[in-house]
C-alpha positions, -999 to 999 in steps of 0.1 A, spaced: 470 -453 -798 459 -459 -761 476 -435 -737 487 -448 -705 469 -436 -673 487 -413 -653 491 -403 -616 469 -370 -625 445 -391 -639 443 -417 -610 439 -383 -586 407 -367 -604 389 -403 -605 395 -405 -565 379 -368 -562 349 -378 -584 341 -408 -563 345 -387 -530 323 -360 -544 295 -389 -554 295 -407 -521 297 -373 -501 260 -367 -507 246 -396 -490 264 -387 -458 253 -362 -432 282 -333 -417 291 -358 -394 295 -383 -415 268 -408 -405 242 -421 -436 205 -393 -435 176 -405 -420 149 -407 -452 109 -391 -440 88 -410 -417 51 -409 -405 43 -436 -378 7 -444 -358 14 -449 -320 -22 -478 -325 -26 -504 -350 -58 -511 -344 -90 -497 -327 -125 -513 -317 -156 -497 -310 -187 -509 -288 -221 -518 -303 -237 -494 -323 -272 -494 -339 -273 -494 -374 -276 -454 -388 -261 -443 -358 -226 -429 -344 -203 -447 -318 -183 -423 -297 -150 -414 -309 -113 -430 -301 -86 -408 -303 -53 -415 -320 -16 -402 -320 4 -397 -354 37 -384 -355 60 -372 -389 95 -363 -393 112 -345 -425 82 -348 -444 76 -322 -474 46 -334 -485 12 -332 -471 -3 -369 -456 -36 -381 -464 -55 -401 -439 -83 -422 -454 -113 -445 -435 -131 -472 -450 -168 -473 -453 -187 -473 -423 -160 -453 -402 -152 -416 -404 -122 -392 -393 -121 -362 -376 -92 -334 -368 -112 -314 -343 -135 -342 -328 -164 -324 -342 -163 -325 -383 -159 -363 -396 -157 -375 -430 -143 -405 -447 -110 -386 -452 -90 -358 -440 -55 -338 -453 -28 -331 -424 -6 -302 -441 30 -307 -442 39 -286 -409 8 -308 -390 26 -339 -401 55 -334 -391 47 -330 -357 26 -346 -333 -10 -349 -339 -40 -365 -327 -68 -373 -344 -104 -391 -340 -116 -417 -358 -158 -431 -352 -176 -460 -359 -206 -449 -383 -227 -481 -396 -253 -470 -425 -286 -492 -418 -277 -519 -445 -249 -531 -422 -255 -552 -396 -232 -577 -376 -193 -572 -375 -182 -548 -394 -141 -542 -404 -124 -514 -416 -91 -499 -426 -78 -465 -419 -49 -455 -439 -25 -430 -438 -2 -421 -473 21 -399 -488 47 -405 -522 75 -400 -494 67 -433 -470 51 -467 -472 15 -464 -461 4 -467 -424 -28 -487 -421 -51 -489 -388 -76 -516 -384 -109 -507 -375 -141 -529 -359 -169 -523 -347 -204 -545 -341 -237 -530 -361 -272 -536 -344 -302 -542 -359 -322 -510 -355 -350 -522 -331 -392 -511 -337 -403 -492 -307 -427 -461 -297 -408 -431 -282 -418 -405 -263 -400 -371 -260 -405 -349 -230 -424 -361 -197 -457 -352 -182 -456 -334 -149 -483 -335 -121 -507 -308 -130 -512 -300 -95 -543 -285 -78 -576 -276 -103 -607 -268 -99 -633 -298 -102 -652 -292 -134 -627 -267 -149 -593 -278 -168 -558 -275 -167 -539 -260 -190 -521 -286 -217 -486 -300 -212 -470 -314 -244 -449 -343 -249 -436 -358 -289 -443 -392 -302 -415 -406 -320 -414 -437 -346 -387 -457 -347 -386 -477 -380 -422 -490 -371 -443 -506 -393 -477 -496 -384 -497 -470 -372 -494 -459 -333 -528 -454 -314 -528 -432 -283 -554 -438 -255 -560 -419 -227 -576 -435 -185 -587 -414 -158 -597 -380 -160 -574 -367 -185 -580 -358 -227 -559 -360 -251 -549 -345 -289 -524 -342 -316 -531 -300 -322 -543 -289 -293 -578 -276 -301 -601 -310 -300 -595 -329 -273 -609 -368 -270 -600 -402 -249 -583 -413 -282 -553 -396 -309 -532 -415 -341 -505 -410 -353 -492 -423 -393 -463 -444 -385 -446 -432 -419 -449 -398 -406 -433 -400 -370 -407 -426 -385 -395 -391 -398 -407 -365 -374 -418 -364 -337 -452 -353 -336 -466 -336 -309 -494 -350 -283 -514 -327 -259 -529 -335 -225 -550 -320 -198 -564 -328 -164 -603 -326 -166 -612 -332 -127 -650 -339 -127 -675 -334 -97 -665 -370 -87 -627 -365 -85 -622 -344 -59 -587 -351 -44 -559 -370 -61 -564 -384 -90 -539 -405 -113 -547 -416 -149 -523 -429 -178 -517 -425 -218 -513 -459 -239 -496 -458 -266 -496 -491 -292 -489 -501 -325 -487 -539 -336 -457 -557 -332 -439 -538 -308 -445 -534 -270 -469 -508 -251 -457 -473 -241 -474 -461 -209 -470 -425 -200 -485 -417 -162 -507 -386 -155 -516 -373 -120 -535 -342 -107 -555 -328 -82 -587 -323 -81 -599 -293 -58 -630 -278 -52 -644 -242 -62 -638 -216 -37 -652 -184 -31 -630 -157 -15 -642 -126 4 -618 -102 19 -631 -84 52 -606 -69 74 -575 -61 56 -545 -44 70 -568 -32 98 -544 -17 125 -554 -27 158 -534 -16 187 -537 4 222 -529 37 222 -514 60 189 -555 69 183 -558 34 176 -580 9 195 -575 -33 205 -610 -42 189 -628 -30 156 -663 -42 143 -672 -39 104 -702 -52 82 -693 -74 51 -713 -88 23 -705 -126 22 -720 -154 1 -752 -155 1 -762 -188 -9 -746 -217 5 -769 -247 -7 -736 -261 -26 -715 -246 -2 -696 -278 20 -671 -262 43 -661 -223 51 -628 -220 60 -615 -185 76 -575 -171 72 -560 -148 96 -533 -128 86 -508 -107 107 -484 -78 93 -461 -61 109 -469 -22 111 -440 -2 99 -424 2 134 -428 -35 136 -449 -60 159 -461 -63 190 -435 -85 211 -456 -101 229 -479 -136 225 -516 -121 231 -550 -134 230 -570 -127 202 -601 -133 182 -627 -130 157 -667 -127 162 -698 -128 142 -729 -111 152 -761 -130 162 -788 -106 145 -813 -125 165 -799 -122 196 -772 -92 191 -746 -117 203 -715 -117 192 -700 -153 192 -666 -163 188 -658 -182 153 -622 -184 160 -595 -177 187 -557 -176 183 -524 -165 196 -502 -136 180 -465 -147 175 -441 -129 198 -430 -99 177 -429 -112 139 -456 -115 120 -474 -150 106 -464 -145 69 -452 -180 70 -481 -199 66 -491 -185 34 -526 -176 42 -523 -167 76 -537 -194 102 -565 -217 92 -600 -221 108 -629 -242 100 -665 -215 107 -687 -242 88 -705 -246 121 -715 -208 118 -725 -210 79 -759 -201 91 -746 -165 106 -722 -159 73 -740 -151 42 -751 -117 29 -749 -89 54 -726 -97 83 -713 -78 112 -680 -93 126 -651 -82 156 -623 -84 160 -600 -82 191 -560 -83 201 -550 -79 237 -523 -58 226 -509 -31 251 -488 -12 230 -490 13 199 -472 -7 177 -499 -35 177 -507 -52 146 -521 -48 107 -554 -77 109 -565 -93 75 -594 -118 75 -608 -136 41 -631 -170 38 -632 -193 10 -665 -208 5 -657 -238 -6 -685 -257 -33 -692 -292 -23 -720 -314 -12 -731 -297 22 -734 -328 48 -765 -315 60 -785 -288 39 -794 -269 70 -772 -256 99 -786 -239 133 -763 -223 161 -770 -211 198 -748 -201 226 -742 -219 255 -714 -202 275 -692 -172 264 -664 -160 285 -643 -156 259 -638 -117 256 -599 -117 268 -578 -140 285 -583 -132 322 -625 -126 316 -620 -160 314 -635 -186 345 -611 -179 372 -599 -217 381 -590 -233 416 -615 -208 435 -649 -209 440 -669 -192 418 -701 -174 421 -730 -196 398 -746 -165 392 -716 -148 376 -703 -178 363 -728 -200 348 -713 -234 338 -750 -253 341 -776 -248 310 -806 -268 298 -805 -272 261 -835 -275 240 -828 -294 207 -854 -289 180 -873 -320 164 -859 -320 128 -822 -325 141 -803 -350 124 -773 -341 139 -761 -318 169 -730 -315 184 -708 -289 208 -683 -266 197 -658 -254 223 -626 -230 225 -606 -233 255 -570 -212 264 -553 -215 298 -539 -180 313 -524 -167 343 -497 -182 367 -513 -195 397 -498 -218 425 -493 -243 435 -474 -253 410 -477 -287 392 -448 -313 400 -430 -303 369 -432 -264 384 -455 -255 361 -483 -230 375 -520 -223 366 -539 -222 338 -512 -213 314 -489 -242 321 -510 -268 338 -520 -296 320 -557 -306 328 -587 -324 315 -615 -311 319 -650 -328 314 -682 -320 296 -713 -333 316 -743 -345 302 -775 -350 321 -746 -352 352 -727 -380 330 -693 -371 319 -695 -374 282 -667 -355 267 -632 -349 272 -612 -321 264 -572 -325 269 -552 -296 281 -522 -310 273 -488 -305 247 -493 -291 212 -457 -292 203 -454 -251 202 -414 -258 193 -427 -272 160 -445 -241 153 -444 -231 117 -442 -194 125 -408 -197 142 -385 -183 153 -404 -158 178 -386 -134 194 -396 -144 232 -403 -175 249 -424 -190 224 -410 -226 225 -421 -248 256 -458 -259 256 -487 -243 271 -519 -259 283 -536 -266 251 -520 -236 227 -489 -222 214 -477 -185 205 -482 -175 169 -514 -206 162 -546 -213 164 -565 -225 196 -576 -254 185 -611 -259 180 -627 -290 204 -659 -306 189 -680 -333 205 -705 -348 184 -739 -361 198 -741 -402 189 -775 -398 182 -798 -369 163 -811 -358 197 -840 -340 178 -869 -331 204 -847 -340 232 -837 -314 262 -806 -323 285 -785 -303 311 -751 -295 301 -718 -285 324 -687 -272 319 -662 -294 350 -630 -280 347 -605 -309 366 -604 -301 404 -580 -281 416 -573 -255 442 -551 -223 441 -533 -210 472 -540 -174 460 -503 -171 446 -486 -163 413 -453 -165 401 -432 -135 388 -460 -112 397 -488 -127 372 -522 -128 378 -545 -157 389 -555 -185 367 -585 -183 345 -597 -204 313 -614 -182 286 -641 -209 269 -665 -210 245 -690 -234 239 -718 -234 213 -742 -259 201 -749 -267 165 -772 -287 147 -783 -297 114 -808 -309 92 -820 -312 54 -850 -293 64 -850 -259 80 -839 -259 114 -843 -233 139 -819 -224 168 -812 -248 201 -832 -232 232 -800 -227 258 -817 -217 291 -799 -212 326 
């Protein structure tokens, strides 16, 4: 029999159904949200990439919420993913705290070499808990092109020595999916090899083999007797059906020197037991019949209680054994109180003219119009430099010297006594000459008046030309004007060392003034005068100086391919 349902009854039911439904609510009553994992990008593209090779990597933001399981994020072939930007694979596992917050990760475009064209791709993110999130991916795979690389550069290998070589610089040949074999070939004065032990103009390389690995390739600079100076050259490297690879090469070619120190550190100075000349014998070269130029370097150190401050004449002499003569080679100015350290060799002079005075045994002076203990330390060395000589044989005589110290010099704008100052000589070339010319220092001192128009006074600061006479013609020139002393290398000086002198600056060279004969003049016999420009001093000086005088030099050189003997200078 059925029993009828009751009130009680009716009341449970009600309960049941609440507790049922009271599960799919939240506390607050609203319906729970269920677990979700979204991509902020459906899609990403990726430029051009040659076959075998990686594209650079996009970056992508995923977020999760209430997740409890652990995502996995899959790429298609030809694409990889990353977590840290630096380890990619086709998949990756984002743990169940990483998904449920925000991440980014990196996704790369990676064709293998059997794809070519447009490529597509999927990457997709899944977990039991949500649908899957899916990404499309493209990219454009290039065909992987046939070349010849090369790996490294060459450098200019700088100065060397003709008929020496260079050590080898080393750059790698690289293949890239080339078909045949790559021939190297080497223009100019260069050699080339693949293991840097025989060198030739030619190298190959197995195209199989540097498809793989880079293989190395040597080359050196082999200046010859012929390449002196700069000399440029190139590498070729070819292989059929793809394009020429040209690799440049440059170098200088220099000639042998030989170096012989004479002076070095030699303290000259006045006063402190110390003296402003000194005179030593050196053994020099000995034979110069490959021996084209001689070039002379003075250098100038401080002493410990530092330099002389002021800007003083100066010179260096080599003896005359047949006469006992000592003639001036070279004349320059000291720096006002720093030494000359920054030309790297000291100051430059060409002595070629005096190669004849310069081998074996050879007495030389020095002298620095210093006038003060501290003074100077004096290094001299020559470089004989190897070459073809322009003439075989070289013959020098002197023709005026009053070049001991500034103001023994020809006093200028007097009158001067002939028999004390002897500007007028007869010069005797011998027969064989092939060449002959004159060789003559000049330096400006003192601070005569009048002064010039500009207020400059005598010899120092006047700008003259003066003229070298001939049988009574003037022949020569020599310009007593601006050098540019404020462009001086060795600078800054510590006194007045910028404005420009009459034909020299502080801490340089006087430069050296050579006139060269248009013909042999061999067996010939002319008159020769000094004519400094005209000019006539009031007997004056400014700031107390002395008078003005013009220390000069003048020899006469000549040459031959057959022994030569000395000019005859005569009064």
């Amino acid at each position: 029999m059925k029993r009828k349902p009751t009130i009680k009854n009716f009341i449970y039911t009600l309960l049941a159904f609440a507790l049922i439904f009271s599960g799919c609510k939240s506390d607050d009553g609203s319906e729970a949200a269920p677990p979700s994992f979204t991509s902020a990008q459906n899609s990403l593209s990726f430029t051009a990439v040659i076959a075998g090779q990686v594209s650079s990597s996009r970056s992508l933001s995923v977020t999760g919420a209430r997740l409890t399981q652990s995502v996995n994020i899959t790429a298609t072939q030809q694409f990889e993913v990353s977590k840290d930007d630096t380890t990619f694979s086709s998949s990756i596992s984002l743990s169940t705290a990483e998904a449920n917050q925000s991440q980014t990760i990196y996704v790369r475009f990676a064709p293998t070499t059997t794809s070519l064209g447009e490529v597509t791709g999927i990457l997709t993110m899944s977990s039991s808990e949500f649908n899957s999130v899916q990404v499309n991916l493209t990219g454009n795979s290039l065909e992987i092109p046939r070349e010849i690389q090369v790996v490294g550069a060459v450098s200019n290998f700088g100065d060397v020595n003709i008929g020496t070589m260079s050590t080898a610089q080393t750059v790698q040949v690289k293949g890239l999916d080339l078909e045949n074999n790559v021939t190297a070939t080497v223009a100019g004065s260069f050699e080339i090899s693949t293991d840097n032990v025989t060198f030739s103009n030619t190298a190959a390389y197995d195209y199989t083999a540097i498809n793989t690995t880079a293989e190395d390739l040597y080359v050196r600079f082999i200046p010859s007797t012929t390449d002196l100076g700069a000399q440029t050259g190139t590498i070729t490297l070819a292989a059929t059906g793809v394009p020429d690879v040209v690799i440049n090469l440059s170098g200088t070619g220099t000639a042998v020197r030989h170096n012989y120190q004479t002076f070095e550190d030699q303290r000259i100075a006045f006063g402190g037991g110390f003296n402003q000349t000194v005179t030593n014998t050196y053994t020099l070269h000995n034979d110069l019949s490959n021996i084209e130029q001689i070039l002379m370097y003075v250098k100038l150190r401080c002493p410990s209680g530092g330099c002389n401050a002021w800007d003083v004449y100066a010179n260096i002499k080599v003896k005359d054994t047949d006469s006992g003569d000592f003639y001036e080679i070279g004349r320059y100015i000291t720096p006002y109180g720093v030494d000359n350290s920054q030309v790297a060799r000291g100051f430059e002079i060409d002595v070629t003219d005096f190669k004849s005075l310069l081998q074996g045994s050879t007495e030389l002076y020095a002298r620095i119009e210093t006038w003060g203990a501290d003074g100077w330390e004096l290094s001299v060395d020559f470089d004989y430099v190897e070459g073809t000589p322009d003439y075989l044989y070289y013959a020098v005589a002197d023709v005026i010297s009053y070049d001991d110290w500034s103001t023994s010099g020809v006093p200028y704008g007097v009158t001067n006594d002939p028999a004390t100052w002897d500007l007028t000589k007869t010069i005797a070339i011998p027969s064989n000459a092939e060449s002959t010319e004159l060789r003559t220092i000049i330096s400006g001192w003192g601070h005569a008046t009048p002064v010039d128009s500009d207020n400059r006074p005598c010899a120092e600061w006047c700008f003259r030309t003066h003229d070298v006479l001939i049988n009574g013609t003037a022949t020569f020139q020599h310009n007593m004007g601006p050098m540019g002393c404020n462009s001086n290398p060795v600078q800054p000086q510590s006194g007045n060392w910028t404005p420009d002198r009459a034909g020299w600056c502080p801490g340089m060279a006087v430069p050296v003034r050579k006139d060269v004969f248009s013909t042999p003049m061999g067996g010939s016999s002319f008159t020769f005068e000094y004519d400094y420009q005209d000019w006539t001093s009031d007997g004056g000086t400014t700031s107390g100086q002395t008078g003005a005088y013009y220390a000069t030099s003048t020899f006469v050189v000549v040459k031959s391919n057959t022994p030569i003997s000395k000019p005859t200078v005569t009064n």
